[in-house]
Each structure stands twice: as C-alpha cells, then as structure tokens.
ZAMARGU-4260 file (C-alpha; in steps of 0.2 Angstrom, whole numbers, plus 5000, padded with zeros to 4 digits):
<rodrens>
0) 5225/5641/5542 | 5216/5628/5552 | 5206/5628/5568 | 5210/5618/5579 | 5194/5606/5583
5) 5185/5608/5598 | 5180/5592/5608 | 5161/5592/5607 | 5153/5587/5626 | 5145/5571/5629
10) 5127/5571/5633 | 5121/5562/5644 | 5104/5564/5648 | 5092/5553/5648 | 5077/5558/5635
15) 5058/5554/5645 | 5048/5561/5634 | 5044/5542/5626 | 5043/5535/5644 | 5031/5546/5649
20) 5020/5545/5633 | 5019/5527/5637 | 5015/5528/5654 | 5002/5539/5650 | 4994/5527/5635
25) 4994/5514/5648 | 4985/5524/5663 | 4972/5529/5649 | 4968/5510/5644 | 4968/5503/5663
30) 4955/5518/5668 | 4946/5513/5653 | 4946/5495/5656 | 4944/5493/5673 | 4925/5496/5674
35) 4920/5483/5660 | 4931/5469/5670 | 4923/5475/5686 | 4903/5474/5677 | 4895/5458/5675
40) 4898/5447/5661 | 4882/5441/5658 | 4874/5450/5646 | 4854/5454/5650 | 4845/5469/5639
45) 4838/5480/5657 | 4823/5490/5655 | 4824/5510/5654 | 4818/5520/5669 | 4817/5539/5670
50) 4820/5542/5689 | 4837/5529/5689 | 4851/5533/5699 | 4869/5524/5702 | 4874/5508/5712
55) 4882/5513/5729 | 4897/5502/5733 | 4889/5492/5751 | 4887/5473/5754 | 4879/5470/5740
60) 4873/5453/5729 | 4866/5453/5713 | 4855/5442/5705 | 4851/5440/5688 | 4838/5435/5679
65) 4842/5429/5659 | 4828/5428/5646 | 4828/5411/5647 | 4821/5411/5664 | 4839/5405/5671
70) 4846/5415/5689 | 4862/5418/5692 | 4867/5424/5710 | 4884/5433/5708 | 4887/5428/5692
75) 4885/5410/5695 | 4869/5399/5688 | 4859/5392/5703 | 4840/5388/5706 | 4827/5397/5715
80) 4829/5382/5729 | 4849/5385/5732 | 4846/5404/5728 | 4835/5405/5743 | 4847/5396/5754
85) 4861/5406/5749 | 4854/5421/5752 | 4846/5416/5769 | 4865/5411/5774 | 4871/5428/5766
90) 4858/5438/5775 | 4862/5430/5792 | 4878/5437/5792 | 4876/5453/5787 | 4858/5459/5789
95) 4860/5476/5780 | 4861/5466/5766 | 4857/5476/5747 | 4851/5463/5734 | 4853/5473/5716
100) 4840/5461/5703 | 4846/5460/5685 | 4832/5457/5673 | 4829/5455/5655 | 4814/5465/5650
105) 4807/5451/5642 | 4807/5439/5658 | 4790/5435/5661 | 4783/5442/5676 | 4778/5428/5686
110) 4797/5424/5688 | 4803/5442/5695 | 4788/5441/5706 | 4792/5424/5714 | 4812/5430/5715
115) 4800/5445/5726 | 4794/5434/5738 | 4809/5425/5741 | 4817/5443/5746 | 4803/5444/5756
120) 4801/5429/5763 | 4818/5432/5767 | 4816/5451/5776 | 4829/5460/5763 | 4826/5478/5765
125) 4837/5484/5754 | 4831/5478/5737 | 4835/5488/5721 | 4830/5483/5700 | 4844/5486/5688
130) 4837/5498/5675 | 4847/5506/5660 | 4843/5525/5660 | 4838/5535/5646
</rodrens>
C-alpha cells in the first residue's frame, strides 16, 4: 500500500540574513574610515601635552608646519608671504576665526614663533597648537 504523495508548499521567502550581514560589514568600515579621510594627510610627529583637549568643529584653518620648515595652510604648500595674505583675506570675512597650528616637534622655534606674530599681526584670537595626548 502506497501513499499517495503530498505536494510539498513552495517557499517563498526571501532569506536577509546575508543582506543584513553585509550591510552591517559595510556600516562598520565607513565609521571606521571616515575619520582617517576627514584628518590631514600630511603627516607631522605633534608634541605630547598632558592638559589636551579635542578640536571643536567652528570656522576653522589649519596650518602646518613640516620638519622641513615648509607651511601648508589647509593642506596646501604656501609661504609665509601668501600665508599671511590669506589668512588676512580669511579673517576679514569671518572675524571669529580659529587657527589650529600643526607642528613637528623638531621645527625650530624661530619659525613657530614668526608664524606667531603673523597671527598676531593679524588679531586672530582664537589660536590653538595641535598636540597628541598622552
């Protein structure tokens, strides 16, 4: 005696799990990534300070100062002539301006010191040096 065979039902779901894993995967790289593409891409070894605390996110510049004695406003290479005038030009426009300085710790300090005066010179009040905390 035979059964008679039953007609199994189509399933017709549609399985997430692998979707989701993905999705998930990718969120995790983008959070991980997004920082290093948003930081500088010049490379300068900061001095450690005790007493640091984070960037806040104004209208802000930054200005960087290479071992090599070579400054880079934004992460383009200019000289203290043009760096002045860009700044002034910068300032102008938006006089709560915050300069953020960038500096190897083996730059001489003659050069940080003239890059002073022209902040000065300039009456930025907001003026912060990058440091790496410890």
């Amino acid at each position: 005696m035979r059964l008679p065979a039953r007609k199994q039902k189509l399933i017709a779901e549609i399985n997430i799990t692998p979707f989701t894993d993905v999705i998930l995967v990718l969120l995790i790289i983008f959070m991980i990534t997004t920082p290093l593409i948003l930081q500088s891409n010049l490379r300068v070894n900061l001095p450690g300070s005790a007493t640091g605390s984070p960037m806040q996110e104004n209208r802000q510049i930054s200005v960087t100062v290479t071992n090599e004695g070579l400054i880079y406003l934004d992460d383009k290479l200019t000289s203290r002539k043009s760096l002045k005038a860009e700044i002034s030009r910068i300032h102008r426009d938006n006089p709560g301006l915050e300069v953020i300085l960038f500096s190897d710790k083996m730059v001489r300090f003659k050069d940080i010191v003239n890059l002073l005066d022209i902040f000065n010179e300039l009456g930025i009040k907001n003026l912060n040096i990058a440091t790496r905390t410890e």
